[in-house]
N, C-alpha and C positions, 0 to 999 in steps of 0.2 A: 415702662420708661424707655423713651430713644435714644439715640448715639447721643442725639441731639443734646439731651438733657443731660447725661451724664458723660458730657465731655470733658477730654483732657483740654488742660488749659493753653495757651497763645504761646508760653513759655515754659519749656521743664528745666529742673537743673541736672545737667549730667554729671557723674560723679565716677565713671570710669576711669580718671586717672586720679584720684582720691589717693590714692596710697605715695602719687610723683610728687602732690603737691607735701607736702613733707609739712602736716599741720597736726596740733595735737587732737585728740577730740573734744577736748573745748574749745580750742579753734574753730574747729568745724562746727561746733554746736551754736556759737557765736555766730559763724556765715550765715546758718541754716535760718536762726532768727530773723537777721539784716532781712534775709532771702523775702519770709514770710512778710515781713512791716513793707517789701515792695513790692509786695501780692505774685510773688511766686513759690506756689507750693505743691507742685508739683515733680518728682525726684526720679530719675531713668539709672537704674544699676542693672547689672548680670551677673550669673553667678559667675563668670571667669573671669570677671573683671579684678585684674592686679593677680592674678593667679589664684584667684579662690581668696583673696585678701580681703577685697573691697568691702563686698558685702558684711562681713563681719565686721572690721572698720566703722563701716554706719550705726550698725547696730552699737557699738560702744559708746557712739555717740548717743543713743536715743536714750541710752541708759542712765545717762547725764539729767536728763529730763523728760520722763515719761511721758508727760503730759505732752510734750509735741507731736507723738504720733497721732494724735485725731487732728492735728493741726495741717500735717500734710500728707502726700499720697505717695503710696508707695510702687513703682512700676520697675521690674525687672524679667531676667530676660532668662532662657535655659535650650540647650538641646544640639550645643557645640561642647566637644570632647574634646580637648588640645593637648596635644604628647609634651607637656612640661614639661624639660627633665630634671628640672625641681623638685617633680614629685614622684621623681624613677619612672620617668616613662618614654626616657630618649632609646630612639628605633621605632617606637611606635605610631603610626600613623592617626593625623588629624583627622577626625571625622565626628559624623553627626551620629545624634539618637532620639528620635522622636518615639519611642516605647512607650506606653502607658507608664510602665516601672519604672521608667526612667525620668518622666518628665513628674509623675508624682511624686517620687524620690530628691528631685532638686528642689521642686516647693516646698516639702519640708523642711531642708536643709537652709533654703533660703528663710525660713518664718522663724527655725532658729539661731543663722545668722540675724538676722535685725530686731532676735527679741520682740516678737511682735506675736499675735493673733492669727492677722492675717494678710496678704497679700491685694492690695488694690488691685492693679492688672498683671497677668503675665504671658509671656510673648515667646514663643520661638523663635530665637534668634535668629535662625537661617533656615532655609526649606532643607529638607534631608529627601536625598534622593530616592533612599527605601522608606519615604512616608506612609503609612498607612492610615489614612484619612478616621477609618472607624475607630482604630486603637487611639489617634489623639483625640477625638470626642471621646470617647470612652474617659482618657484621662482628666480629660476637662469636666467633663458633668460631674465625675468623681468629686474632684477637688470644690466643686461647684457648690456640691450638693452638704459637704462638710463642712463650708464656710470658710476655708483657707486660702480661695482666692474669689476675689469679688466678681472679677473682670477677665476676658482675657483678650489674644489680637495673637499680632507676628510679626515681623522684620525680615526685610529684605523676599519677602515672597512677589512672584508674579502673579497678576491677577489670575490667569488657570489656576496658583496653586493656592489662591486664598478663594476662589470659589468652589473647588476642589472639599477644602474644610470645613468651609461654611454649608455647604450643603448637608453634613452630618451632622449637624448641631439644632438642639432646640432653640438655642438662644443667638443672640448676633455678636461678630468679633468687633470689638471698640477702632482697632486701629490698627495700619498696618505703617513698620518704623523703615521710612526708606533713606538712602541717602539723595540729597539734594539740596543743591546749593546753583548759584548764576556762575559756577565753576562744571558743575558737574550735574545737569540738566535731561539725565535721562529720562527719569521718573514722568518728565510733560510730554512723554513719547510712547511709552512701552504701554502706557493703559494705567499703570499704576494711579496717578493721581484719578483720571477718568474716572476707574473704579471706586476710588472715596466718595467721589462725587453721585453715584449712583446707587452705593448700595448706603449711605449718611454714615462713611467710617471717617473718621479724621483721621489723616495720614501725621508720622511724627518725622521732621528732615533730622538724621543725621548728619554729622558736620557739614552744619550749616555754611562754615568759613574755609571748604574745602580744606582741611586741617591746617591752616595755614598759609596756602599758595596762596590765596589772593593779595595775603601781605607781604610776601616774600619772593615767590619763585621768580625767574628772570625769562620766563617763554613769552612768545608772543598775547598768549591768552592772557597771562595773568597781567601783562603789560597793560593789555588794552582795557581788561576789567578795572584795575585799579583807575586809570585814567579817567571812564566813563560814568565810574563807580565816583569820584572826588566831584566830578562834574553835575551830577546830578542830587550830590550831597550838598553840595553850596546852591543849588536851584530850590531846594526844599529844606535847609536851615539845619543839616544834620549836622553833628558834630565830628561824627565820625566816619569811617566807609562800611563800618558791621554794622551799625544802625542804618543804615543802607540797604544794605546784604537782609537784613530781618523786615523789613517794611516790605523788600522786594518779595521775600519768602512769602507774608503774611498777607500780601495782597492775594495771591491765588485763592479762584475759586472755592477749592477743596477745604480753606477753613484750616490748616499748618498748623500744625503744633511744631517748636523750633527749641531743639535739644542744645541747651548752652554747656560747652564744655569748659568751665573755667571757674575758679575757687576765688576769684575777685569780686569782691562783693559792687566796685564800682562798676565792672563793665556789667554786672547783671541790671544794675541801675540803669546804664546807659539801653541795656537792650532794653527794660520795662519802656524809658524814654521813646525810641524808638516805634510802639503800639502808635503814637501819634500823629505820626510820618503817615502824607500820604502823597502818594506819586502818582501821574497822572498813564493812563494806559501808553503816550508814547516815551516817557521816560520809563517805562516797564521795560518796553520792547527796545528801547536805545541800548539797557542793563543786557536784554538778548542777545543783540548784534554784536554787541563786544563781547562776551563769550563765544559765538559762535565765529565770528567775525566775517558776517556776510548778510544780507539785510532777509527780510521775509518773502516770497516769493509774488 
């Protein structure tokens, strides 16, 4: 089977601030539904998301109705340490762990936060600077070979350090979760995207809406985006400037997968809407200019 084949889908729903949206878990199990009848079923958690809350959170939900878990997929994230001092651990410095022990250890944790079997994909949250490329294959074929995780990938890595991984591994990493957005456009630089493209990984953009700036902040970037962003929403019938922002995501070559962070069941409608947009290569580049705010060379 290829990347190809068993790809994440055009949209995930993100559920990292799950615990701010202040919903019950019928609530949520209610979204979850809406989510699927608008064909997104695909789901991105970590295990530190909400301080070790989130993940269990979901799983309360699935609990509601078991039967949804073959309904959707489950993708979470492990291998950032954060000195809560929630959890008595103020003094202690934030850092990474990419152990065998360690990273087996959260899978677990996380299959029985969400009540579940097993694990669709999961992902390194962040490179860890004392990576040891063998001990996380090691950890991965483990987990692999037990059936606790289907799939796996990483986040925020550079292409060195995802071919670094991939080279110890029999099998191939699904995806690697960068941020990017027409705010924050490093990823069409560094190789990242390049590398989806070459080795058939689908890359997934974290905050897609630059958490917010595009709608709010008052700099010149976010001036000029929102401006170019309305202009080229009314040239191609959008409703919106994020259905914008996601047509723009979803045109790149690399095939996007686009992490929606928000417990509104209509904007996820609106981003499904949004698959239909299509913009033409100079209103791509129009969307570039005004982020960068200088024309291409």
């Amino acid at each position: 089977m290829t990347n190809t084949e068993r790809k994440i889908d055009e949209l995930v729903l993100g559920f990292w601030r799950l615990l701010d949206w202040k919903i019950s878990a019928q609530q949520c199990l209610s979204f979850l539904e809406q989510a699927l009848d608008a064909g997104v079923k695909h789901t991105d958690h970590a295990d530190i998301y909400g301080e070790y809350g989130c993940e269990a959170q979901f799983g309360k939900v699935l609990l509601l109705k078991p039967s949804i878990r073959d309904d959707i997929k489950i993708i979470t994230k492990c291998g950032i340490k954060p000195a809560f001092p929630s959890l008595g651990l103020a003094g202690q410095a934030n850092h990474y762990d990419s152990s065998a022990r360690h990273i087996i250890a959260s899978a677990q944790q996380s299959l029985k936060h969400f009540n579940t079997d097993r694990l669709d994909v999961l992902l390194i949250h962040r490179p860890d600077y004392l990576m040891n490329a063998d001990e996380m294959a090691k950890a991965f074929t483990t987990l692999k070979q037990s059936g606790d995780v289907l799939e796996f990938g990483v986040s925020n890595f550079t292409p060195s350090q995802l071919s670094l991984l991939q080279s110890r591994l029999d099998f191939e990493l699904v995806t690697n979760q960068v941020e990017f957005s027409p705010y924050e456009m490093k990823a069409l630089d560094d190789g990242s995207l390049d590398q989806c493209q070459l080795l058939d990984i689908k890359p997934m953009c974290w905050s897609p809406l630059a958490g917010g700036r595009i709608f709010a902040d008052s700099d010149d970037k976010a001036i000029r985006l929102r401006h170019v962003l309305e202009q080229v929403g009314r040239e191609i019938g959008a409703s919106s400037i994020d259905q914008v922002v996601y047509a723009w995501l979803l045109m790149h070559p690399s095939s996007p997968s686009v992490v929606l962070g928000t417990g509104n069941i209509k904007r996820v409608e609106s981003a499904v809407a949004a698959k239909q947009l299509k913009l033409s290569r100079e209103q791509w580049y129009r969307i570039w200019q005004g982020s960068t705010g200088h024309s291409v060379p």
